[in-house]
C-alpha positions in Angstrom: 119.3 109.1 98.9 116.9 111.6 97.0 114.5 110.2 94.8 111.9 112.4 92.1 108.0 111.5 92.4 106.6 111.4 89.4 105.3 114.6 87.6 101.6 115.8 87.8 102.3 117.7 84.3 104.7 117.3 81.4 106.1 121.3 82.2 106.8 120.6 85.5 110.1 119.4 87.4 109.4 116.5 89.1 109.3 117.0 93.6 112.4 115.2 95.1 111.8 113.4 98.1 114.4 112.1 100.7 114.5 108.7 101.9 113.5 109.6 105.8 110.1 110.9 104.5 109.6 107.8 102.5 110.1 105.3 105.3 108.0 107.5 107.5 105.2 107.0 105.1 105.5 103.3 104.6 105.6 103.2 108.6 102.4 104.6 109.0 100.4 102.2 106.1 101.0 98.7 106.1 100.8 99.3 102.2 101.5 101.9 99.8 102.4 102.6 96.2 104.5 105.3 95.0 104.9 107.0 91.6 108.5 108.1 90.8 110.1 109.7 87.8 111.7 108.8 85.0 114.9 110.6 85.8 115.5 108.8 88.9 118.3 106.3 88.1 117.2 102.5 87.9 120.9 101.8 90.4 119.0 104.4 93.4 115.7 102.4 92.8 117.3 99.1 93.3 118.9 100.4 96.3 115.0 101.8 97.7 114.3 98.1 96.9 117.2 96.3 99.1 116.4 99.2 101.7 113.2 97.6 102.8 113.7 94.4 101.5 116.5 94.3 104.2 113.2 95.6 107.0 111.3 92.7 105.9 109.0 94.5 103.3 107.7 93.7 100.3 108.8 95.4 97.4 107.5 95.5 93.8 108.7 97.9 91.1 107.0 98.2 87.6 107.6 100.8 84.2 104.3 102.4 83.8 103.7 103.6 80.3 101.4 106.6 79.9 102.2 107.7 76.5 102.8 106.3 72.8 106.7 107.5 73.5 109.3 105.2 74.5 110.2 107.9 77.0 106.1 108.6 78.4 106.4 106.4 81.7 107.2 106.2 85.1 108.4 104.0 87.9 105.3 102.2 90.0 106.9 101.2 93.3 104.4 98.8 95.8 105.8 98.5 99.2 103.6 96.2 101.7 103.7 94.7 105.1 
């Protein structure tokens, strides 16, 4: 599964990201929040969410809004110990 952090600027392309470098980050902190794109499709988020839900994680997803646009926001993603 590939996943798109979010963007750092509005003419960029977002930076995809595979799921082994993911859980090797959420190893290493007992918490950690992640910023994914837009584009990414709400079906692979949900299945990030049963991924470590099934490891005994916590997992909380939010829309982050960053712009008077209905389409200015990203994904916030909170996975904990």
């Amino acid at each position: 599964m590939d996943l798109k952090f979010a963007r750092t600027d509005v003419t960029d392309k977002p930076k995809k990201v595979d799921l082994a470098k993911i859980e090797a980050a959420v190893e290493k902190d007992d918490s950690i929040i992640f910023y994914f794109d837009k584009d990414n499709s709400h079906k692979d988020l949900l299945a990030l969410q049963d991924h470590f839900e099934a490891k005994g994680k916590s997992f909380y997803m939010s829309e982050v809004k960053f712009g008077m646009s209905d389409n200015d926001y990203m994904y916030q993603v909170h996975i904990m110990s």
